[in-house]
C-alpha atoms as one frame of an Amber mdcrd trajectory, in Angstrom:
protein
 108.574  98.067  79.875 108.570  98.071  84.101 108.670  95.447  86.488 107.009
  96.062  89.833 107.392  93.220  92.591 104.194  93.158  94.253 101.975  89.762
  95.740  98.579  91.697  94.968  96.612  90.971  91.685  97.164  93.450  88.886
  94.285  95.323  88.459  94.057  95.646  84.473  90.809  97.732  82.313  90.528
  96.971  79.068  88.785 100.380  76.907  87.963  98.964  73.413  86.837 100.538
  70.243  85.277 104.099  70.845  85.456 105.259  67.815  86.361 108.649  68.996
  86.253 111.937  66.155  87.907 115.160  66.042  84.360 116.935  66.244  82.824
 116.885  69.951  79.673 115.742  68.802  80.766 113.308  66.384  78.008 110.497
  66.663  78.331 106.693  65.614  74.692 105.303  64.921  73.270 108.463  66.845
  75.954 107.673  70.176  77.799 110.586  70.674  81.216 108.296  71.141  82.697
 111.280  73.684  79.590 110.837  75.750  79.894 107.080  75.609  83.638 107.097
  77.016  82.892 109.009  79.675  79.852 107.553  80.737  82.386 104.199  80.940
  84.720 106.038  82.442  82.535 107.388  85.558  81.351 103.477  85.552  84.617
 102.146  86.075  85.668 104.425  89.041  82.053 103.851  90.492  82.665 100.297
  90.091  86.179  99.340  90.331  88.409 102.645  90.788  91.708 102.798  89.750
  93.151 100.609  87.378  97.292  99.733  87.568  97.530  99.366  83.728  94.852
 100.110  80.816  94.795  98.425  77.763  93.031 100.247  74.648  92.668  97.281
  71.754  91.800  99.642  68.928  89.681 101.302  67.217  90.261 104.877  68.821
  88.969 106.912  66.905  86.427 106.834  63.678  88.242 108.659  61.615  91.879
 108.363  62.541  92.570 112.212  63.205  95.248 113.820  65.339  92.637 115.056
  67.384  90.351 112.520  68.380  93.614 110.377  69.774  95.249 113.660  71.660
  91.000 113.613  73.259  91.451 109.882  74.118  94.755 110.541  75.652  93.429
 113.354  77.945  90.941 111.263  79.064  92.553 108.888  80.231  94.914 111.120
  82.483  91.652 110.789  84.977  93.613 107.069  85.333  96.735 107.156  87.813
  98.430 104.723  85.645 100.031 103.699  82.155  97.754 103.103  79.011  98.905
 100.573  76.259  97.545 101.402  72.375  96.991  99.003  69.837  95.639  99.999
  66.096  92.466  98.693  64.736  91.169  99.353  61.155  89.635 102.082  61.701
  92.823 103.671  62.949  95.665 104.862  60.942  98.580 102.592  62.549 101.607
 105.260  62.260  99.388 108.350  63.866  98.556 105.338  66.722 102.183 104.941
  67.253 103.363 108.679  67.024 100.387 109.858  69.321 100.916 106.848  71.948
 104.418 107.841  72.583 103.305 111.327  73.632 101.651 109.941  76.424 104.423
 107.054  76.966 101.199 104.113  75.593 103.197 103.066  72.867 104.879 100.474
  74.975 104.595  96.614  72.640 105.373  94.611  76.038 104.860  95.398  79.377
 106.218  92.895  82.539 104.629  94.140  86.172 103.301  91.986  88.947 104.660
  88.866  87.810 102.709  89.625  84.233 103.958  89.657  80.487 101.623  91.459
  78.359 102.081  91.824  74.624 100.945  94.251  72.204 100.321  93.357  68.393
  99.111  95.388  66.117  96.861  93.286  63.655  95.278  96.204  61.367  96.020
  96.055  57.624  95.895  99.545  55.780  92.516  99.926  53.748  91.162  96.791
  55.092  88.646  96.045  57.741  89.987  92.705  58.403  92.977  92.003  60.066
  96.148  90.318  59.885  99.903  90.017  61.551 102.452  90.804  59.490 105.960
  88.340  59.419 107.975  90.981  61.415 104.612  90.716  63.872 104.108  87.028
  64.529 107.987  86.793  65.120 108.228  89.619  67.731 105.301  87.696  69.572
 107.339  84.710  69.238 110.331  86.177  70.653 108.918  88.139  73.532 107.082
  85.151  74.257 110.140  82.966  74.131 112.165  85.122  76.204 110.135  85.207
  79.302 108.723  81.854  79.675 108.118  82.157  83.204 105.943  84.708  83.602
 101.864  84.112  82.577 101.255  85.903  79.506  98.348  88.213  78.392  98.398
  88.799  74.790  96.281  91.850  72.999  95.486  92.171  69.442  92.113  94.442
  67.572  90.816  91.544  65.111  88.957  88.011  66.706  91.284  85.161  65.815
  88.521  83.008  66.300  84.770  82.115  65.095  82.268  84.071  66.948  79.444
  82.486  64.904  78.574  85.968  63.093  78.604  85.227  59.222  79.336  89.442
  58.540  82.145  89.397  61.010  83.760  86.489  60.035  84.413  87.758  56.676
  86.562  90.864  58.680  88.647  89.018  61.672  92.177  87.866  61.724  92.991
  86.666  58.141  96.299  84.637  59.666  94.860  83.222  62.158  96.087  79.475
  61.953  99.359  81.524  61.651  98.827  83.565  64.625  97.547  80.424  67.004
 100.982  78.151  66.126 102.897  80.711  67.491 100.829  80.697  70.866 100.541
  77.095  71.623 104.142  76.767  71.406 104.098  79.171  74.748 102.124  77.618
  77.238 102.240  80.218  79.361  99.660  82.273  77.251  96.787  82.540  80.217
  95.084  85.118  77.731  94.328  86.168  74.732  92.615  89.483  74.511  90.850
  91.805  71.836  88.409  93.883  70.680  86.826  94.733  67.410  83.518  92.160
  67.746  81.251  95.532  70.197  80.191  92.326  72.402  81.002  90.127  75.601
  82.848  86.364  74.235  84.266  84.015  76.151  86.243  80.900  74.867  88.516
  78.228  75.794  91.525  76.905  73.946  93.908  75.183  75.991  95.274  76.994
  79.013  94.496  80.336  77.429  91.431  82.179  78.304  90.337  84.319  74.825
  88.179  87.054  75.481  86.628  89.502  73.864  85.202  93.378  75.021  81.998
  95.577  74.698  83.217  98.591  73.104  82.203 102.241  74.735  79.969 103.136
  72.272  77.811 101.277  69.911  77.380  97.267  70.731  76.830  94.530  67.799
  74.149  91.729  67.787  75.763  89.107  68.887  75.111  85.440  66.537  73.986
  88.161  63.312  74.226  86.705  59.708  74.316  90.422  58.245  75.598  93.871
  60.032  73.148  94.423  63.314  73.428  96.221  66.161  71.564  96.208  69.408
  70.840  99.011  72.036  73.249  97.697  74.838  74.877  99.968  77.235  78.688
 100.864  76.676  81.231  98.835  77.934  84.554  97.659  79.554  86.314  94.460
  80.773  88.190  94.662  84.324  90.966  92.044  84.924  92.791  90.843  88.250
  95.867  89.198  87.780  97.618  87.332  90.413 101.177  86.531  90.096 100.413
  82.716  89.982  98.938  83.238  86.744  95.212  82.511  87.745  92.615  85.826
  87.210  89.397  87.167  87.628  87.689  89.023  85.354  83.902  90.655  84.436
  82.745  92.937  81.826  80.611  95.907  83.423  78.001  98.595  81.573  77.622
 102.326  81.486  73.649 101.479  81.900  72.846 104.712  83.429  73.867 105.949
  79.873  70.494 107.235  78.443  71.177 107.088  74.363  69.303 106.685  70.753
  70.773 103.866  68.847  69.833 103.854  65.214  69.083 100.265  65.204  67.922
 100.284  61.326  71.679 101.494  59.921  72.938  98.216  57.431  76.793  99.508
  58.213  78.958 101.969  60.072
């Protein structure tokens, strides 16, 4: 955890889901998921340069080796700034952890700017859905509790909400009415962030913005009844954060990406 004082916004990217392998040319739906990353990559320093803090909401890698999170560490060295990891269920949650604290990203709150962002780790072993464990929803409870005064961003993998997709509902946060008593008692929540959903959402629920993140590699049809993807450039969200608590933010594309989405797979 660091505090900076500073009166300029907090410029925050958000890198969801790549689905990153030990194998160079490992390939998700025929996307080489290196190629994706660093096609985002390139677009965010075209677009937006350097980021003060980068949040990764799960989801590294496909297939949870040592590798493929030591490759998504490097890369992000390109970045002049601290990364914060989460798990997501494709991840194995312990390797997450051990691997993030090589590159100090294994920070679960992080104050700077006037900003209290909070880390939880909703995967489940074996599962593709999520859900926050006891010892989880307390810690959020605490942190939250013990700085009341500073807007809060909080970051989980799994949608705690309906995204009116009948295939992902079946895999998002399992606790969520759980998980949402424990943020409206903080009404300095401004944000509620995650990944997990490949696709742009935007909600409202109180004062709390919930948003949700392209991933950099594949994207999912967005309003599917059954597994679906659709052949839309990689992605990332950029946040500015003033220290009143109000932001900006906008979700930007990799579309000079050339790729060949197998648009007929019924799973991943």
């Amino acid at each position: 955890m660091t505090e900076t004082a500073t009166a300029r916004p907090l410029k925050v990217l958000q890198l969801t889901d790549p689905h990153l392998m030990a194998s160079a040319s490992g390939a998700l739906l025929g996307v080489n998921t290196r190629d994706s990353l660093a096609a985002v990559i390139d677009e965010v320093l075209r677009s937006h340069g350097q980021p003060d803090l980068i949040l990764a909401t799960g989801d590294l890698t496909q297939d949870a080796s040592p590798e493929a999170y030591r490759y998504f560490g490097e890369q992000l060295k390109i970045f002049n700034c601290p990364s914060l990891w989460i798990a997501g269920n494709h991840d194995d949650s312990d390797l997450v952890t051990a691997i993030a604290s090589e590159f100090n990203a294994d920070h679960k709150q992080w104050i700077e700017a006037g900003w209290h962002v909070v880390m939880l780790d909703s995967s489940v072993h074996g599962k593709v859905y999520g859900e926050l464990s006891e010892d989880e929803l307390r810690f959020l409870d605490q942190a939250l509790a013990d700085q009341p005064d500073l807007p809060a961003m909080v970051c989980l993998h799994h949608h705690p909400v309906d995204i009116g997709s009948a295939w992902m509902e079946k895999i998002g946060l399992k606790n969520r009415e759980a998980f949402w008593q424990v943020v409206d008692r903080h009404p300095q929540v401004r944000v509620v962030l995650w990944g997990h959903i490949h696709q742009e959402l935007e909600q409202q629920r109180g004062g709390a913005s919930l948003l949700a993140t392209p991933s950099t590699c594949i994207q999912f049809a967005t309003g599917s009844g059954d597994f679906a993807v659709e052949p839309l450039a990689p992605g990332y969200r950029w946040l500015e954060l003033d220290p009143s608590g109000s932001f900006r933010t906008e979700v930007r594309r990799a579309d000079r990406f050339e790729f060949d989405l197998d648009e007929n797979s019924s799973g991943y």
